[in-house]
C-alpha positions as CSV (number, residue, x, y, z in Angstrom):
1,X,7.6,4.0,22.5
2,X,5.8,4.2,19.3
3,X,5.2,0.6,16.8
4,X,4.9,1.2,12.6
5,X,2.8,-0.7,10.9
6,X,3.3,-0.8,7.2
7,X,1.2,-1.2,4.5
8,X,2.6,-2.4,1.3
9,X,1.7,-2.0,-2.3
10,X,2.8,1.7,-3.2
11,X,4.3,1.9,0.4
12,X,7.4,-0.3,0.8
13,X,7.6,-0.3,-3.0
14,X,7.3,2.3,-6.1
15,X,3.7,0.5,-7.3
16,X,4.6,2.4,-10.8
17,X,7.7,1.3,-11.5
18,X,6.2,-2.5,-12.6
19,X,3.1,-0.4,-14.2
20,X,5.8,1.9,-16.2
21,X,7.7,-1.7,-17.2
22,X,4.1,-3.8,-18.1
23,X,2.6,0.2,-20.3
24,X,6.0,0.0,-22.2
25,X,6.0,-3.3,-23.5
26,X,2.0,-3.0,-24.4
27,X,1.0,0.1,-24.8
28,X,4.4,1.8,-26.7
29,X,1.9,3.9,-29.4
30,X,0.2,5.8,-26.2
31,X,3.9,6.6,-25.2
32,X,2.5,10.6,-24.8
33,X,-0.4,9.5,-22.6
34,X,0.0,10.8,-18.2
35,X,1.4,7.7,-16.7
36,X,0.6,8.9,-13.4
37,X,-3.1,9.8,-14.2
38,X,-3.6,6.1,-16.0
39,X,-2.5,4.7,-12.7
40,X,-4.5,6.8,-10.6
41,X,-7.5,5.6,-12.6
42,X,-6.5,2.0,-12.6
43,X,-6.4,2.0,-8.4
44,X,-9.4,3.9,-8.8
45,X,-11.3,1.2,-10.8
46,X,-9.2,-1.6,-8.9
47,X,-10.9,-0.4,-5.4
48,X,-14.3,-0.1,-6.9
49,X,-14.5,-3.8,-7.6
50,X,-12.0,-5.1,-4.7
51,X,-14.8,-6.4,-2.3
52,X,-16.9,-8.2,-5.1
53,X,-13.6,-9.6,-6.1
54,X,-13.0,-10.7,-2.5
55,X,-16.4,-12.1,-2.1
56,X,-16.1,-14.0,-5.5
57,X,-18.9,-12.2,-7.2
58,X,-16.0,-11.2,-9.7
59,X,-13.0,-13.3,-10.9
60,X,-9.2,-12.1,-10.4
61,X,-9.0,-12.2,-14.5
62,X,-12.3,-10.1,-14.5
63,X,-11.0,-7.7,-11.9
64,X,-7.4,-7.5,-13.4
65,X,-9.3,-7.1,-17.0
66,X,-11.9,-4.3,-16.1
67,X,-9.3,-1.9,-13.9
68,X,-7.0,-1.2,-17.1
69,X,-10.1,-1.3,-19.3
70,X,-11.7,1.5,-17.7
71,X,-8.7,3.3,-16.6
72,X,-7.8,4.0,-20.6
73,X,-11.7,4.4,-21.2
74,X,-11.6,7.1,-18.8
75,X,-8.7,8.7,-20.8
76,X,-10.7,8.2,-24.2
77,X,-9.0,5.3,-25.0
78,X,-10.5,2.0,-25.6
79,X,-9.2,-1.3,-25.2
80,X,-9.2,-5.2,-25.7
81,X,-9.7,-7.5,-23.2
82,X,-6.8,-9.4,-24.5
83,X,-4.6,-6.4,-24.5
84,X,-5.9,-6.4,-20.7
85,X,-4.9,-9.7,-19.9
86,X,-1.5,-9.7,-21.4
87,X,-1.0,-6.4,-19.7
88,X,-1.5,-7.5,-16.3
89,X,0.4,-10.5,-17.2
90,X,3.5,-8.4,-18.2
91,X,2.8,-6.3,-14.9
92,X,2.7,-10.0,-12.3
93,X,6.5,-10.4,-14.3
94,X,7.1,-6.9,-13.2
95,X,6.5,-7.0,-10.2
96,X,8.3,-10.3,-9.6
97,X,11.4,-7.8,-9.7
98,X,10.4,-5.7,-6.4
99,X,12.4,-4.0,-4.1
100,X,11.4,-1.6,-1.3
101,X,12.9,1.6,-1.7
102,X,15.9,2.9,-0.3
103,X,14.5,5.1,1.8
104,X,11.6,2.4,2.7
105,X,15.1,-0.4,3.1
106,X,16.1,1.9,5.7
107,X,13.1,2.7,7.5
108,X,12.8,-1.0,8.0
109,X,16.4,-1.2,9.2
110,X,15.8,1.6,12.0
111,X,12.9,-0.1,13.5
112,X,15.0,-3.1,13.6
113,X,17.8,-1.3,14.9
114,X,15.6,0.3,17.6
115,X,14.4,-2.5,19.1
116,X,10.2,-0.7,17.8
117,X,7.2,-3.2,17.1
118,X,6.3,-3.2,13.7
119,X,4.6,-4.7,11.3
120,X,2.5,-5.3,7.9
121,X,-0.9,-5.2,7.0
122,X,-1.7,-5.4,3.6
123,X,-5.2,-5.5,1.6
124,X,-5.5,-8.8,-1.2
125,X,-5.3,-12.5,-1.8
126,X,-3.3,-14.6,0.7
127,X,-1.0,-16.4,-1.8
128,X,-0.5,-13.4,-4.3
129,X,0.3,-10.9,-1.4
130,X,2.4,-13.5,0.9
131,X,4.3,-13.9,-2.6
132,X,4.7,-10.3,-3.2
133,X,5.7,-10.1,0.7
134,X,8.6,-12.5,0.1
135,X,9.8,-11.3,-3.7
136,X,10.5,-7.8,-1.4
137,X,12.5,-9.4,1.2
138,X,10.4,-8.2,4.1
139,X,10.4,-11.3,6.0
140,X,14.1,-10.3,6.4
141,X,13.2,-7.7,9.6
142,X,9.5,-8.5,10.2
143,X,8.5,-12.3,11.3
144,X,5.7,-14.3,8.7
145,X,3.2,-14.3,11.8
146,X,3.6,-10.4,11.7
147,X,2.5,-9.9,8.2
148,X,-1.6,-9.2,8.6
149,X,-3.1,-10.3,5.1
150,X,-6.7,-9.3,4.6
151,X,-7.1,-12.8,2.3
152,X,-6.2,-14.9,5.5
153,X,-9.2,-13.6,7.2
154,X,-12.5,-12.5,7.1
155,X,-12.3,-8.7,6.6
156,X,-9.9,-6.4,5.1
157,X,-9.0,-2.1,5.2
158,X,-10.4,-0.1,6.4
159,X,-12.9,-2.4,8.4
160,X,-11.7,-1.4,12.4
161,X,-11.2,-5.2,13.2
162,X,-7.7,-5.9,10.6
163,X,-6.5,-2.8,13.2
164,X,-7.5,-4.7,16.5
165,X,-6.4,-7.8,14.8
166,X,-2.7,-6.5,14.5
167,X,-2.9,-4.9,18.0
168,X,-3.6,-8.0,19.4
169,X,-1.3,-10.1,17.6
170,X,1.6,-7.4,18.7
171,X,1.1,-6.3,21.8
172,X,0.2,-3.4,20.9
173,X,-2.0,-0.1,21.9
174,X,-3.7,1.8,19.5
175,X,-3.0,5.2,20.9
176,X,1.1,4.6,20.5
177,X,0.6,3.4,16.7
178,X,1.2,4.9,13.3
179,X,0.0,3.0,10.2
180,X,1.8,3.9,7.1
181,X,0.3,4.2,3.8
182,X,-0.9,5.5,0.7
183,X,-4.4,4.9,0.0
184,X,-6.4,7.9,2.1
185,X,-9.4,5.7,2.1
186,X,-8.3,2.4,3.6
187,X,-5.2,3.4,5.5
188,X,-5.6,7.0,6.2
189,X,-9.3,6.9,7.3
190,X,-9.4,2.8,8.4
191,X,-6.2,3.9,10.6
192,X,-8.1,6.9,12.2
193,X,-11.0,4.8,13.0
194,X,-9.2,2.1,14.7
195,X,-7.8,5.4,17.3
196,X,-4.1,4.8,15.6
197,X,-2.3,7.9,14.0
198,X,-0.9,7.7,10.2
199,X,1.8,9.0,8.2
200,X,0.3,9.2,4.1
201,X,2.5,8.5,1.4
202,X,0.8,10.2,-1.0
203,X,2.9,9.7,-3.6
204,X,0.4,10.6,-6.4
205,X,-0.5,13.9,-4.8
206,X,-4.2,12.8,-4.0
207,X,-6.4,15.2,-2.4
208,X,-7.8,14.8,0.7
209,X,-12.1,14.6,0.4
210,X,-13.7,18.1,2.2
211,X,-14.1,17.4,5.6
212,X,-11.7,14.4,5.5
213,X,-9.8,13.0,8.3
214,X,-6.2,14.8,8.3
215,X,-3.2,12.6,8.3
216,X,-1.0,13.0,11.0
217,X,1.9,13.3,8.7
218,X,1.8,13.3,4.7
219,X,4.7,12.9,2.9
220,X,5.4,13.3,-0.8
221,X,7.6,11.4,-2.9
222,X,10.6,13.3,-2.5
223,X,9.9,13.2,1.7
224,X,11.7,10.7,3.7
225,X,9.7,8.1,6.1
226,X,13.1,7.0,7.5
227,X,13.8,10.9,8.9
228,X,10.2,11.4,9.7
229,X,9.8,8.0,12.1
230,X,13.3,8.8,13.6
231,X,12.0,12.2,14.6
232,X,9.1,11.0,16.3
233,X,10.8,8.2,18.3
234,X,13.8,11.2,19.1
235,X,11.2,13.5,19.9
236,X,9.0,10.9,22.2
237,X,12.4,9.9,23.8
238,X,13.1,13.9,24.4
239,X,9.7,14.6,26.0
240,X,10.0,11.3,28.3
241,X,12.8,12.7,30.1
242,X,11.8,16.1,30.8
């Protein structure tokens, strides 16, 4: 039998929606600007500083500040710090109004269902992301002690030990695992280097770096998770028997 292990920002939840909701109330006079390409540059510059921000070399206002900074610098726009900080603040209000996506709600529900192992790990703060964890109801079909937070220990995605972490706290074997994701470089290649398998979510329609580790599945956003997981645990039960 296979186990799921979810990530969870831009996973179980549309990460844009709360960015769309937090641009729109700020930003209104850059309404013609590429949402999409703004938020690819903010995880972009959000990832480039997550460690020193982890190791305290860089405080969570700094880090929140600098990621939209650069992200409209990169687009020839240049903005305030304030504009920053009330930004982000208008996007932690946004985001206090997730939901997992139906599709996502219904994965969930057939791993439940199915009687699978599964789980979380998600990169970030203990208290922000065990908030975020609870706002999305997920402690509804997956227990607290099953939710793997990188702030609650002492290394995070895509570092090999989060994956032996989770396998251990489990019961489960690498070989039989998919992690499920949407960042290529700490879910797609931390996965692959842990032995697991992964299904990408690549909502954003990343590209994968040349000689990159290929995902075992890659869905878009108009691809279902819930048909794709089903599949595999019908195919695996198909192959059992013969």
């Amino acid at each position: 039998m296979y186990h799921f292990i979810f990530d969870i920002d831009d996973t179980v939840y549309d990460q844009i929606i709360p960015f769309k909701k937090a641009f729109d109330r700020n930003f209104a006079q850059y309404a013609g600007l590429s949402l999409d390409e703004l938020y690819r540059h903010n995880r972009h510059f959000s990832d480039e500083v997550f460690e020193q921000t982890v190791r305290g070399e860089m405080t969570l206002e700094d880090m929140h500040a600098y990621r939209i900074t650069e992200a409209f610098r990169a687009m020839g726009i240049d903005i305030s710090r304030e504009e920053a900080l009330q930004f982000q603040q208008d996007y932690a209000a946004a985001q206090g109004e997730l939901e997992p996506t139906p599709d996502m709600r219904a994965a969930l529900d057939y791993c439940r269902d199915q009687g699978l192992k599964f789980g979380v790990i998600t990169n970030g703060p203990a208290k922000h992301q065990r908030k975020k964890v609870q706002q999305l109801g997920i402690y509804d079909w997956i227990k607290y002690e099953n939710v793997v937070v990188s702030g609650e220990l002492a290394f995070m995605k895509p570092d090999v030990r989060i994956f032996r972490h989770t396998e251990q706290l489990l019961g489960i074997e690498a070989e039989q695992t998919y992690y499920i994701g949407d960042s290529y470089a700490n879910d797609i290649v931390g996965a692959h280097g842990a032995g697991w398998k992964s299904i990408w979510i690549n909502r954003r329609g990343a590209q994968i770096p040349e000689n990159g580790v290929q995902p075992n599945v890659t869905l878009n956003s108009e691809d279902s998770i819930t048909a794709v997981i089903r599949e595999l645990c019908e195919s695996r039960e198909r192959s059992e028997r013969t």
